[in-house]
C-alpha positions, -999 to 999 in steps of 0.1 A, spaced: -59 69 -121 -78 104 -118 -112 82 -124 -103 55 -103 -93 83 -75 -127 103 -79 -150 64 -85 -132 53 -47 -142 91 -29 -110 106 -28 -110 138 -26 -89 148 9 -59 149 20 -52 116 33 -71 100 17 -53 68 -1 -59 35 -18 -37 4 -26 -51 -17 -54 -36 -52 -51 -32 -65 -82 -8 -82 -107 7 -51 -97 3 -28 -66 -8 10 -73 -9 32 -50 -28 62 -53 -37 95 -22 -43 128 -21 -18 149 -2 -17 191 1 22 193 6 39 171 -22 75 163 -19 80 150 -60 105 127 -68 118 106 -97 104 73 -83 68 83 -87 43 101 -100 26 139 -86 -6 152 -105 -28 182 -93 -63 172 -76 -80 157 -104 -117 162 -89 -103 194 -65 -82 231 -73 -65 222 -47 -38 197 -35 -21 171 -51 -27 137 -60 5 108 -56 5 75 -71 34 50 -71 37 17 -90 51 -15 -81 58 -42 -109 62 -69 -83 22 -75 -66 1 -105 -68 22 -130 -95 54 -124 -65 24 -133 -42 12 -164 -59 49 -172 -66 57 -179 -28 25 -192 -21 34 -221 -46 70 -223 -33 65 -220 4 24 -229 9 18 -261 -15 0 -234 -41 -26 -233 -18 -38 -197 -3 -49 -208 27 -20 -225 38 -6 -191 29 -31 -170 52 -28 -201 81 11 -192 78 4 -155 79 -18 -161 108 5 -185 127 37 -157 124 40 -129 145 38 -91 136 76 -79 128 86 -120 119 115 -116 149 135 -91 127 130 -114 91 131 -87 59 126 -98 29 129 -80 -8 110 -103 -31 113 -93 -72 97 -122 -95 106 -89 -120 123 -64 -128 112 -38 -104 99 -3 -104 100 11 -71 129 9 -60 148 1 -92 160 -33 -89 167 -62 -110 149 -98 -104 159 -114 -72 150 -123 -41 172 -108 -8 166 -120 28 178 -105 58 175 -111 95 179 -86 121 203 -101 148 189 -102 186 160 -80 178 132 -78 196 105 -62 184 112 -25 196 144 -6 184 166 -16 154 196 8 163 231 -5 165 214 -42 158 236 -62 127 223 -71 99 229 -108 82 223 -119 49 207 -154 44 198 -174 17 163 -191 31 138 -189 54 111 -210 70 81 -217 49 59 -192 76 87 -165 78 87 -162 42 50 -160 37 51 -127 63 83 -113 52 69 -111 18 40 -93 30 52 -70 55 82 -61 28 53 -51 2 30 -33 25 65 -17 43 81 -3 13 44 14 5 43 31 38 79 43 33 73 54 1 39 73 5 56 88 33 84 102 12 61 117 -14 44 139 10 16 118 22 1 124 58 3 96 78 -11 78 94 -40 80 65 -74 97 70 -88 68 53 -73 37 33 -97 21 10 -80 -12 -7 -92 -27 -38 -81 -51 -63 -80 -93 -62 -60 -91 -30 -79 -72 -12 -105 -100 -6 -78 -116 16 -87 -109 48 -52 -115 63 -35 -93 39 -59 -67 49 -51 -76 87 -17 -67 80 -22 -38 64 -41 -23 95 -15 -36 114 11 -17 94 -9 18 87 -21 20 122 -56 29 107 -90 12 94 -92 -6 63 -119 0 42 -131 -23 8 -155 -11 -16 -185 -24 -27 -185 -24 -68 -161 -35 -94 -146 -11 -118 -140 25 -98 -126 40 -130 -157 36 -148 -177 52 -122 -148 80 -116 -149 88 -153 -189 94 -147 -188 112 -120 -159 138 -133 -185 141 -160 -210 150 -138 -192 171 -115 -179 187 -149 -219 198 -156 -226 207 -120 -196 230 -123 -205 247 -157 -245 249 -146 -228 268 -111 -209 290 -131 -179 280 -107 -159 254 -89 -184 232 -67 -168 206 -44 -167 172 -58 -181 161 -27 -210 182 -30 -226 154 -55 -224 127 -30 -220 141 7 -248 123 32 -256 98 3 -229 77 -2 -237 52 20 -270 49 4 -255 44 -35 -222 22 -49 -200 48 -39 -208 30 -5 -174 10 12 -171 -14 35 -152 -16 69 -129 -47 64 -105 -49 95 -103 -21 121 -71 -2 131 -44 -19 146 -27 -11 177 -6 20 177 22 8 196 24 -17 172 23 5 143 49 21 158 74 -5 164 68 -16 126 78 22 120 110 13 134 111 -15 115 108 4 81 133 25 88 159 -3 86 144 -21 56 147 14 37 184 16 49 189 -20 35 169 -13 3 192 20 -3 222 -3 1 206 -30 -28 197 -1 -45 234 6 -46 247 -24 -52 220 -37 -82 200 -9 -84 192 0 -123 205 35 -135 
């Protein structure tokens, strides 16, 4: 992930990228780490200072394509059309969807739906929480999105990550989905940004290679951005503004939100959670 992290420009703190793939990565660059057994801390690979974070999740795009076929007759745009139709926070719906074993947090396959009883869409505290075993074809479709893109933002957050991100940058297949990306502005209260070229690792590994020479020709440490700054626009390090920043109040309340899915996914963690 070091070449992937210097290939996509990251290089400051705040700076973070979720690859939606068969599994979701996340990957940022933080100056005050807080490690922890459910993730991964490396030093700045492109910087002598600060630290890079990167957390894995087993459960990405086959638990996405795995709804859509249940819920949206396999068919993705009856999956965005449901996205689209729901509102932001799904009137208090959580879900915790695991087509496998999962990673982060450690839990067995299942899939656990909640509801939030008489919420509306500010505070959760003192509200009850009810275990169901369904929900509407729509509901699903957003609680499985919200749930990925909220247990990210709860996670980052717990490694140390600033929030809400200097810049987000998301890559893999998913992030041609403009509605997943709509969401995810939605959730991170900040721009969303795609790139431009397949294969950031390749290009990382060149660059570090390059910034490797530049150092050693300098006889010292030489900022990484120093090979690109005022140019990148101009070359394939170039990326694209997808979706613009959602609202902050809304950010907010889905702040709220996440604080009550993390309580519920403690308590599965608990219960199933894999020691």
């Amino acid at each position: 992930m070091s070449k992937s992290d210097a290939g996509l420009t990251l290089n400051t703190p705040g700076d973070l990228a979720i690859s939606l793939g068969t599994s979701d990565t996340v990957f940022g660059i933080t100056d005050e780490h807080k490690p922890s057994l459910e993730g991964h801390v490396f030093p700045n690979p492109v910087d002598t200072k600060g630290y890079m974070v990167m957390l894995c999740y087993k459960n990405g795009s086959l638990t996405r394509e795995d709804i859509r076929n249940s819920c949206a007759d396999n068919s993705w745009d009856v999956f965005n059309k449901y996205l689209q139709d729901t509102p932001p926070l799904n009137g208090g719906k959580l879900g915790f969807y695991y087509k496998d074993h999962e990673i982060l947090p450690p839990l067995p396959v299942g899939y656990h739906r909640f509801t939030l009883d008489k919420y509306e869409g500010d505070s959760t505290d003192g509200l009850s929480v009810t275990e169901v075993t369904e929900f509407d074809a729509p509901s699903e479709v957003r609680a499985l999105i919200e749930g990925q893109l909220l247990s990210i933002r709860a996670h980052i957050v717990r490694f140390g990550m600033p929030f809400p991100p200097r810049r987000l940058i998301a890559t893999g297949g998913a992030s041609a989905n403009q509605c997943i990306l709509g969401t995810v502005a939605s959730i991170f209260g900040c721009d969303v940004y795609t790139v431009q070229r397949p294969d950031s690792a390749s290009l990382g590994a060149a660059l570090r290679a390059a910034h490797g020479w530049l150092c050693n020709a300098n006889g010292g440490f030489v900022p990484f951005e120093d090979m690109y700054k005022d140019k990148a626009e101009t070359t394939s390090l170039s990326c694209k503004l997808s979706v613009k920043a959602g609202e902050p109040a809304l950010a907010a309340k889905y702040a709220k939100l996440m604080k009550k899915r993390m309580e519920i996914e403690n308590q599965l963690v608990e219960k199933l959670g894999r020691h």
